[in-house]
C-alpha positions in Angstrom: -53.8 6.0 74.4 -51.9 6.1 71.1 -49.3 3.7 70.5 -47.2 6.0 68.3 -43.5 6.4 69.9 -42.5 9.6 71.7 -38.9 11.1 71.5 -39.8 13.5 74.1 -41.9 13.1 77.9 -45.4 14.3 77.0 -46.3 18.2 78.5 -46.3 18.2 82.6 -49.2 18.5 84.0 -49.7 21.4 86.8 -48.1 19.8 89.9 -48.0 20.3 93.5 -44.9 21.1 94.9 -42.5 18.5 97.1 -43.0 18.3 100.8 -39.7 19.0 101.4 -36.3 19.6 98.8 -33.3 17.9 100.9 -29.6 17.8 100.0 -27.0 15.3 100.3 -24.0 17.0 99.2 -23.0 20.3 98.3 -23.5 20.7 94.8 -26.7 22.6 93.8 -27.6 19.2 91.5 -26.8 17.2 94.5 -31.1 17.0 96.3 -34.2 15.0 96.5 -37.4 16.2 97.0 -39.4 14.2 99.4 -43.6 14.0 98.4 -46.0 12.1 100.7 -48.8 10.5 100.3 -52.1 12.8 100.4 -54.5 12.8 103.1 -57.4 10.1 102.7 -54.0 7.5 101.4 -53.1 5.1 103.3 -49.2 4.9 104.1 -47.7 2.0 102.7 -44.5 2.3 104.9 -42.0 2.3 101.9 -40.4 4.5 100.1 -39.9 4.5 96.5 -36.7 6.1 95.3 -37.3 7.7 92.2 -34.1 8.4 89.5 -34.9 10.5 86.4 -33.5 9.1 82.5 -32.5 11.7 79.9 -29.3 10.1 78.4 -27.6 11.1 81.4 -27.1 14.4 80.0 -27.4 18.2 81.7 -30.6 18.9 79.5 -33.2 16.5 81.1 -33.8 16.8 84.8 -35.9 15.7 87.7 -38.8 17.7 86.5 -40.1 15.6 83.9 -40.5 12.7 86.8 -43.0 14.2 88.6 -45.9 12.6 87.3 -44.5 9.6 87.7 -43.6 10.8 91.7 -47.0 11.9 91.9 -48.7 8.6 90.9 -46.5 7.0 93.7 -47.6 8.7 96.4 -50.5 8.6 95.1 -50.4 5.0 95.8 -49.6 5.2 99.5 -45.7 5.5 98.7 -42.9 8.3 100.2 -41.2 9.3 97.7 -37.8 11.1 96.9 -37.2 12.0 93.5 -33.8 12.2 92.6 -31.4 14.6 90.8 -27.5 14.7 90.3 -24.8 15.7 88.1 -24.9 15.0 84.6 -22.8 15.0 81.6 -22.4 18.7 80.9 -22.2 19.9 84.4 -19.1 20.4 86.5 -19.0 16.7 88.0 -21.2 15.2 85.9 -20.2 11.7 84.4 -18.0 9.0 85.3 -17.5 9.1 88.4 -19.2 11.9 89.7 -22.6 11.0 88.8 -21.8 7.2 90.4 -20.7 8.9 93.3 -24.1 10.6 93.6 -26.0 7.7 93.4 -23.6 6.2 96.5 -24.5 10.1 98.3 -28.1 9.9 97.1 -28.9 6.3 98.7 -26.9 6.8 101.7 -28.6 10.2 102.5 -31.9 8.4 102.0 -31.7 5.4 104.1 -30.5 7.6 106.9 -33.3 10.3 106.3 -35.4 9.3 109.6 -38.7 11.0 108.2 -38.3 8.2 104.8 -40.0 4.7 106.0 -38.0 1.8 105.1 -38.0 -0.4 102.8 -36.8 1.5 99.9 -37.5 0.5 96.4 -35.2 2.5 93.7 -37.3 3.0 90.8 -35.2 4.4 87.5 -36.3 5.3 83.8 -33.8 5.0 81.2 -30.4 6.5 81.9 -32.1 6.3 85.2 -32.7 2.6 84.6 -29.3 2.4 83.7 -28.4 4.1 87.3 -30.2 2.1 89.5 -29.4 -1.2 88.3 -25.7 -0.2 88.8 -26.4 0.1 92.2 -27.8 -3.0 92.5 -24.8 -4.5 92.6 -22.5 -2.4 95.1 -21.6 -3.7 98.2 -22.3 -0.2 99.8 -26.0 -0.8 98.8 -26.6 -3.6 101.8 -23.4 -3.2 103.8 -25.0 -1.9 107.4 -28.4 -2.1 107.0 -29.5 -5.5 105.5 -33.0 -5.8 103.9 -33.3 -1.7 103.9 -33.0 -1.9 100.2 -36.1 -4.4 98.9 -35.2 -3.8 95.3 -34.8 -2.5 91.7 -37.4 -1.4 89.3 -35.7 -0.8 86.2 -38.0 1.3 83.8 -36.4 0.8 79.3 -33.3 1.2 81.5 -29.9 1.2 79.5 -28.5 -1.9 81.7 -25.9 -2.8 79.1 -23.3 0.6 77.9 -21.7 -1.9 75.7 -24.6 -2.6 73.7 -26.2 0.9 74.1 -22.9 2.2 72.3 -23.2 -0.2 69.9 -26.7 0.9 69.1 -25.2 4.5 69.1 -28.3 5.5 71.4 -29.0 8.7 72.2 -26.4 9.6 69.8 -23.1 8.6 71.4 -24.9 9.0 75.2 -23.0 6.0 76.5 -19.7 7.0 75.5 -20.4 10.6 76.4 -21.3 9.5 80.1 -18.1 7.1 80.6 -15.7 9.8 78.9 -13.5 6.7 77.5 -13.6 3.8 75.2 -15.6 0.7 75.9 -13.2 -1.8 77.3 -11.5 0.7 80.0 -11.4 0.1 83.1 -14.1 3.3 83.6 -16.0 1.3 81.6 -16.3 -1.3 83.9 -16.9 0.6 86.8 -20.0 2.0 85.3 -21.5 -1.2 83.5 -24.0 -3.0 85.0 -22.4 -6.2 82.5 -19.6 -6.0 84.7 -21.7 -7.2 88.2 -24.4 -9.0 89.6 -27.0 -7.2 91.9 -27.7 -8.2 95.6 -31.5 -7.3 95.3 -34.2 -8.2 93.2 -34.0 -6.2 90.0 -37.4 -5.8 88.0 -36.7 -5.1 83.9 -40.0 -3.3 82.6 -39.5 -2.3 79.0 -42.5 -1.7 75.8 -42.3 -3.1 73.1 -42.9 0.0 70.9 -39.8 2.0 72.5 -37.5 3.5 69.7 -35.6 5.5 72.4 -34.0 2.2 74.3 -35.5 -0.8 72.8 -36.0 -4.1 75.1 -32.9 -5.9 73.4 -30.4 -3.6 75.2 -31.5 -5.8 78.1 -31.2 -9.2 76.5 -27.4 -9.4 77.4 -28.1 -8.6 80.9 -31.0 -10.7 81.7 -29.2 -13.9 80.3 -26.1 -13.3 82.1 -28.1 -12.5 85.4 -30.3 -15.7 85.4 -27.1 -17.7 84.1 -26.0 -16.7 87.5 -28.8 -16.9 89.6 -29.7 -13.4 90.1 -33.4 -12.3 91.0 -33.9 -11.0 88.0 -37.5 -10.4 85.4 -38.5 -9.1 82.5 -41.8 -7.6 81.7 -42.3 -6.5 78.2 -45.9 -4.0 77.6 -47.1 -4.4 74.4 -47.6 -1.1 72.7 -45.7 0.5 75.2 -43.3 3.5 74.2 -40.6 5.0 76.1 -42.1 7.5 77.8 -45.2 5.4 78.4 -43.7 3.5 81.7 -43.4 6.8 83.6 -46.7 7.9 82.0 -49.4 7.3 84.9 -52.1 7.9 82.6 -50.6 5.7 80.6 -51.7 1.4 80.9 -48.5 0.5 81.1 -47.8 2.6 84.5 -50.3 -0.5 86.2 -47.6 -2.6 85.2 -45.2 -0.4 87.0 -47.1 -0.1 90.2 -47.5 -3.8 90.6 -43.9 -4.3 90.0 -43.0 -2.1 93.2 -45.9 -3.4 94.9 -44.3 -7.0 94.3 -41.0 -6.2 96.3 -42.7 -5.3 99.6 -45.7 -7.7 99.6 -46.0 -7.6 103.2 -46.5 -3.8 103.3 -50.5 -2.4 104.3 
């Protein structure tokens, strides 16, 4: 494969559609899709819970992840691929899109066709998403070890630095609607906590889109503290290359969500 970065997600591939499209609230935005593993794969048991990137912005959605979904179920995983609001949508944003996450994961663990664990697997502003979640009480209030962990995928796990960087042209700001230092700020920041389940950073070292230092800040501060928290950086890996599953880095990927439920057939 070439090494040369992408600012866009390669063409999709012809795809089968989802087993099932579920909703957990009442916006249109507000679904999963459910895939399963094909026949001939073993089940695995877990499910991996799959949140899109794009800057966190109306123009990128869940479509461009289902390669990635694909692969995953390919692998013997159920999966749910996410969508919610985004900036540029009525809700979209802080809070709303937070509060999606919240609806999203709640309506998953209580899905009774979606095996648990579950394994939230973002890219990006995805990344960004799930390792904010991480660290919310209403992750592992109820139903302890249900959530086995993060895989965080050139997420953008530090808006302070990301708006620094002026990624994705002004993204950061764009999604918070307010100055870095407010108290929406916070809320959103993934800086401002420390998770309660292992969180896997998986970043290439060729990625112009979110480079591997936005997560320098977060990593220290997490292992300063304790947190079960690694970094894996792919060599020759671009952006778009971790949700690529043709791609060598997607191995790396795999094993990373393979690591969190060890005991799984």
């Amino acid at each position: 494969m070439s090494t040369t970065p992408r600012s866009e997600p390669a063409p999709l591939p012809p795809s089968s559609p989802p087993a099932a499209t579920r909703a957990y609230g009442a916006d249109p935005a507000q679904v999963y899709d459910v895939r399963l593993p094909p026949a001939g794969v073993t089940p695995r048991h877990v499910t991996v819970l799959v949140v899109h990137g794009g800057f966190w912005r109306a123009a990128y959605d869940r479509a461009h992840a289902e390669p990635e979904a694909q692969a995953f179920a390919g692998a013997g995983y159920t999966v749910a691929v996410a969508e919610y609001r985004r900036v540029g949508m009525p809700g979209g944003g802080v809070p709303g899109t937070l509060d999606d996450v919240r609806g999203l994961v709640t309506a998953v663990l209580a899905d009774p066709e979606l095996p648990q664990p579950i394994v939230l697997v973002g890219h990006s502003a995805g990344g960004h998403l799930v390792t904010w979640a991480a660290a919310q009480p209403w992750l592992t209030e109820g139903h302890p070890g249900a959530v086995a962990g993060v895989v965080s995928l050139a997420g953008v796990v530090d808006l302070g630095a990301a708006d620094r960087m002026q990624l994705g042209d002004g993204a950061a700001r764009a999604f918070v609607g307010s100055d870095a230092g407010s108290a929406a700020w916070a809320e959103a920041d993934p800086m401002s906590t420390q998770p309660s389940v292992p969180v896997r950073l998986i970043w290439g070292d060729a990625d112009d889109v979110v480079p591997t230092s936005v997560g320098d800040a977060y990593l220290a501060k997490a292992r300063a503290a304790g947190a079960d928290v690694t970094s894996e950086v792919i060599a020759g890996a671009d952006h778009f290359a971790l949700i690529d599953p043709t791609a060598p880095a997607f191995r790396s990927v795999l094993a990373a969500v393979h690591s969190l439920t060890p005991t799984t057939p």
